[in-house]
Residue frames relative to the residue before (quaternion, step in Angstrom):
aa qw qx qy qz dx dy dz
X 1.0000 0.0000 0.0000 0.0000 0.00 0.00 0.00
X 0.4258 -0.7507 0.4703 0.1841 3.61 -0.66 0.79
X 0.6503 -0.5454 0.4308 0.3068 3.41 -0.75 1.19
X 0.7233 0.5115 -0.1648 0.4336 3.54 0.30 -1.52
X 0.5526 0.5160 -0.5607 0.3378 4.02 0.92 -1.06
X 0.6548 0.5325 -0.4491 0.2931 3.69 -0.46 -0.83
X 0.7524 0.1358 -0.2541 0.5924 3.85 1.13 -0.36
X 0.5730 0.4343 -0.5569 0.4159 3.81 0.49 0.67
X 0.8598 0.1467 0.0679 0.4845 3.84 1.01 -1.15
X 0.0141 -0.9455 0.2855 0.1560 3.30 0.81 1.01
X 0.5177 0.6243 -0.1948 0.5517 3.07 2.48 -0.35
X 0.4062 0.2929 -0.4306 0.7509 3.95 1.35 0.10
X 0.6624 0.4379 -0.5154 0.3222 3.74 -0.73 -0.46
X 0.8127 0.4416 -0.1616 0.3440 3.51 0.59 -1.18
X 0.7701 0.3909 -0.2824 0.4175 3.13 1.45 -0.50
X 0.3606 0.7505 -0.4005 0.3825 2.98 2.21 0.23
X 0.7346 0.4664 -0.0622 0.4888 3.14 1.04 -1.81
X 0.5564 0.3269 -0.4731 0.5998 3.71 1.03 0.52
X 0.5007 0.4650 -0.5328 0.4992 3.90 0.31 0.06
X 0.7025 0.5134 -0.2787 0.4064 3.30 0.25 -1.05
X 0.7394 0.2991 -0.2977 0.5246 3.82 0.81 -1.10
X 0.4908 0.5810 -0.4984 0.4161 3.47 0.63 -0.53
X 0.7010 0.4034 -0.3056 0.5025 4.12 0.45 -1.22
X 0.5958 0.5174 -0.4856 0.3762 3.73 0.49 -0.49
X 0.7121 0.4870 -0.1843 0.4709 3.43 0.99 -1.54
X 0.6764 0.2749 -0.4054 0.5501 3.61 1.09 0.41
X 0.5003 -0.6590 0.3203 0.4612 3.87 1.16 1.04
X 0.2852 0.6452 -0.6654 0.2441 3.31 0.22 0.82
X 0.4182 -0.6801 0.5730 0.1851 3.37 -1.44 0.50
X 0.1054 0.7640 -0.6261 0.1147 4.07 0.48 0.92
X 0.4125 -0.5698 0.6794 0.2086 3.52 -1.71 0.40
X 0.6451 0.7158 -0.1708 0.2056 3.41 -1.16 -1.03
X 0.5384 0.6147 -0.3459 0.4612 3.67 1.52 -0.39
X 0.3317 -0.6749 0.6580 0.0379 2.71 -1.16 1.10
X 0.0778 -0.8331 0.5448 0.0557 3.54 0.30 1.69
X 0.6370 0.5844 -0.3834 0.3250 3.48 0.60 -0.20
X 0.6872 0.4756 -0.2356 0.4960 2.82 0.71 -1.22
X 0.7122 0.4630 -0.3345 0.4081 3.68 0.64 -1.13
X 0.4330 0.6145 -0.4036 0.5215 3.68 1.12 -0.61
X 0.7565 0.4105 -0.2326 0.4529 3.62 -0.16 -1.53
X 0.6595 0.4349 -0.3363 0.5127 3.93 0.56 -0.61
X 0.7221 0.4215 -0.3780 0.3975 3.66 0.77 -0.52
X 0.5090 0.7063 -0.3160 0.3771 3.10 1.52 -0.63
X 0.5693 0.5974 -0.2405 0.5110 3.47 1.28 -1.93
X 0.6586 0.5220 -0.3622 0.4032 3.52 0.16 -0.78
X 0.6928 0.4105 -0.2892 0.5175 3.46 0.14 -1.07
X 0.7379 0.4216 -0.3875 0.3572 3.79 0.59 -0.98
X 0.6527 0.5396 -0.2625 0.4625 3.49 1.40 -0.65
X 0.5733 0.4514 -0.4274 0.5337 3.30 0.94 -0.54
X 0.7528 0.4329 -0.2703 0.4157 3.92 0.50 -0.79
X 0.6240 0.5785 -0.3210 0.4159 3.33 1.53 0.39
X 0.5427 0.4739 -0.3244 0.6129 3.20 1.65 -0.78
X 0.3997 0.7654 -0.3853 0.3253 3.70 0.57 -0.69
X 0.6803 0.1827 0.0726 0.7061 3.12 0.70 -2.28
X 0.6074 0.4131 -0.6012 0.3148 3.23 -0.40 0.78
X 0.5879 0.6603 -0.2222 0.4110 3.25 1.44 -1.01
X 0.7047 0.3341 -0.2234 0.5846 3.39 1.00 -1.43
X 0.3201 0.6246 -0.5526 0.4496 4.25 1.24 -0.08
X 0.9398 0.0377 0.0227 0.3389 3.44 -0.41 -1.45
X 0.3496 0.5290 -0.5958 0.4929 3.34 1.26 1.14
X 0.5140 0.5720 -0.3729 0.5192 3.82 1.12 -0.63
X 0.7325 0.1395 -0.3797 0.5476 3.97 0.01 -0.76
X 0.5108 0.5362 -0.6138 0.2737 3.83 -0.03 -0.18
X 0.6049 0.6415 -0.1899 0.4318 3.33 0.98 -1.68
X 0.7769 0.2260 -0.2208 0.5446 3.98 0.76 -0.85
X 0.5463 0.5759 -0.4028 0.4557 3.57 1.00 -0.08
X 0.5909 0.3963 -0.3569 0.6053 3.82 1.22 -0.66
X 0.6616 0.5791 -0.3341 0.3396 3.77 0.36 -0.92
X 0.6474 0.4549 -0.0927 0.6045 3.58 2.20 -0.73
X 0.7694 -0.0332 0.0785 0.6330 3.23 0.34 -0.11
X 0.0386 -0.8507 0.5228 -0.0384 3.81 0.21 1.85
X 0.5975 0.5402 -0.2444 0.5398 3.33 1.68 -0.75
X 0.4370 0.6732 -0.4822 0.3513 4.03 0.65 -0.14
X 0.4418 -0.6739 0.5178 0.2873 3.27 -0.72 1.50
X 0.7716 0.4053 -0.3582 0.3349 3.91 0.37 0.48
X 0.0655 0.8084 -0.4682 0.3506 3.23 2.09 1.06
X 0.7661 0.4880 -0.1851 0.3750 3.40 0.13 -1.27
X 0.6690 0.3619 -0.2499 0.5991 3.65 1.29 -0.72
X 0.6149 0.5150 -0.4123 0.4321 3.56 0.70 -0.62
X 0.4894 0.5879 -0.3792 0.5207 4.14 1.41 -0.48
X 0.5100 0.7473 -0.2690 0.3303 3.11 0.67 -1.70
X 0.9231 0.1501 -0.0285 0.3529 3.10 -0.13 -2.24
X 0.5007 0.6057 -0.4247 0.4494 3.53 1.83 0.01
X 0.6732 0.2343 -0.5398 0.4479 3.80 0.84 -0.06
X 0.3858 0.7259 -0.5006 0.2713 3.45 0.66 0.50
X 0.6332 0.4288 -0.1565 0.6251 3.12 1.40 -1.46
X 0.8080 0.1727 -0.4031 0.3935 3.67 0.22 0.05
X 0.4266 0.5394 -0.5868 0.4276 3.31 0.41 1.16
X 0.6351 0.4139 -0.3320 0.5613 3.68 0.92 -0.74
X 0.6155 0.3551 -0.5020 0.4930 3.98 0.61 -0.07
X 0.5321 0.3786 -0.5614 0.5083 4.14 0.53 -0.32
């Protein structure tokens, strides 16, 4: 595996390196992880998933005080709208 795949192809990289965990987790013995990198991508996940998170509950929060200000604003109905938007991306 080339040194270099993880910044030329990050989608061969990843499905390289789930073949690879997938045999460990059936006790295979496999060389070839890329523990760093795969560490750091699991990491990203969790930080992205916890970013959309708080973004979601961010601007479900001004939707929420923008209706609480101004309930009669002919964009009441869309501001509703896009807060169950935002709490569907926080489920």
């Amino acid at each position: 595996m080339p040194d270099d795949l993880y910044e030329r192809d990050i989608l061969i990289w990843s499905e390289q390196q789930a073949d690879l965990l997938r045999r460990i987790a059936r006790g295979e013995r496999v060389n070839g992880v890329d523990w760093d990198h795969v560490v750091g991508e699991i990491a990203d996940v969790g930080l992205s998933e916890l970013n959309a998170v708080t973004s979601n509950l961010r601007q479900m929060v001004i939707h929420r005080l923008t209706l609480a200000a101004w309930p009669d604003h002919r964009a009441a109905r869309h501001w509703r709208n896009e807060m169950a938007l935002f709490q569907a991306g926080i489920a």
